[in-house]
N, C-alpha and C positions, 0 to 999 in steps of 0.2 A: 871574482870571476869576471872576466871583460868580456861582453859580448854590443853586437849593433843592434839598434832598432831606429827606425826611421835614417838611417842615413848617417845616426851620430853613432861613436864610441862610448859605453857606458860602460860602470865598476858597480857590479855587488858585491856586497859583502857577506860570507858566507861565515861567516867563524876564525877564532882561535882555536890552533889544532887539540890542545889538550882539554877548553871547555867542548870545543864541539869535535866529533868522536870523527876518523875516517868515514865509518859506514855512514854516518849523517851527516856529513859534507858533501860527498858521493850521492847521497837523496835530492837533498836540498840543489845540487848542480843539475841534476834529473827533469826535476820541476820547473825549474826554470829553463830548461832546454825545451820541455813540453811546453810553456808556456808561450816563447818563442815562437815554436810552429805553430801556434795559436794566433799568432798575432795578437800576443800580450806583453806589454812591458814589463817583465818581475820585479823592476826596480820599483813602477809606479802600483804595481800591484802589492806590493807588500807596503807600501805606505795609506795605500788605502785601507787595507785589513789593518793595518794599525792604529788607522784614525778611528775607523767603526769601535773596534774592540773601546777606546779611549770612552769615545761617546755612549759607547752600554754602560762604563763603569761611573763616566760624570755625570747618566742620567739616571742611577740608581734612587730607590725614593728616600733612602737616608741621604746620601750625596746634598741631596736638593731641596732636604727640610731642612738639615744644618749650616746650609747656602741662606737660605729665607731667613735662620733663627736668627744667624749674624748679622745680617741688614736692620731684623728689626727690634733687637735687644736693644741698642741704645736709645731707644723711646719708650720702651716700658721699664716698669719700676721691678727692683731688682726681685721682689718675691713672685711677680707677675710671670718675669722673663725664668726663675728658675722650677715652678709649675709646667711653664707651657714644654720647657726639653726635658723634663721627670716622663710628662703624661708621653711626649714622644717614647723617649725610651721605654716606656714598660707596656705602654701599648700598641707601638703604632711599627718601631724600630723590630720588636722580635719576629713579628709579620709578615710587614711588606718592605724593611729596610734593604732588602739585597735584592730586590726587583727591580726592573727597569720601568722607568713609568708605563712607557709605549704598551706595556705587556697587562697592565690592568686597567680590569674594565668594570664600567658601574654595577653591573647587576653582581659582578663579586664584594661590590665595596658594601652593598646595600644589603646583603643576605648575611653579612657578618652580626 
């Protein structure tokens, strides 16, 4: 879809007809028509919704132990390093591995 904002000519991309359906091509050109009169860019707006989403999923709390394990596996000794991702995995991963950290808080961490 070609539409202007500030002055310049810009291109969204809305779909492939057969993945993305009429009816939701016709949505999707909707919204950004609204957004438009909003005085929003949809190009830049959907790259922000995309960044966020990224950063909820790279700041999940497994994401970010098995980020740490990797860094500090190669200085501990190998019974050490395969303890410390067991004890992740059975205690820490079925819990709180698919939360984002931002979203917990001590007095949850404390009362477990």
């Amino acid at each position: 879809m070609k539409y202007r904002f500030a002055g310049k000519e810009k291109l969204l991309a809305i779909g492939v007809y057969p993945e993305v359906p009429l009816k939701e091509a016709r949505q999707k050109r909707e919204d950004a028509h609204r957004q438009l009169s909003e005085d929003i860019d949809p190009g830049v707006h959907r790259k922000t919704q995309k960044t966020a989403k990224a950063l909820q999923t790279e700041n999940r709390v497994e994401a970010v132990a098995r980020e740490w394990f990797a860094k500090q596996q190669p200085t501990w000794a190998e019974g050490h390093a395969s303890k410390v991702i067991r004890r992740f995995e059975l205690d820490v991963f079925p819990w709180l591995g698919s939360r984002p950290i931002a979203e917990i808080e001590a007095p949850e961490l404390l009362a477990a």
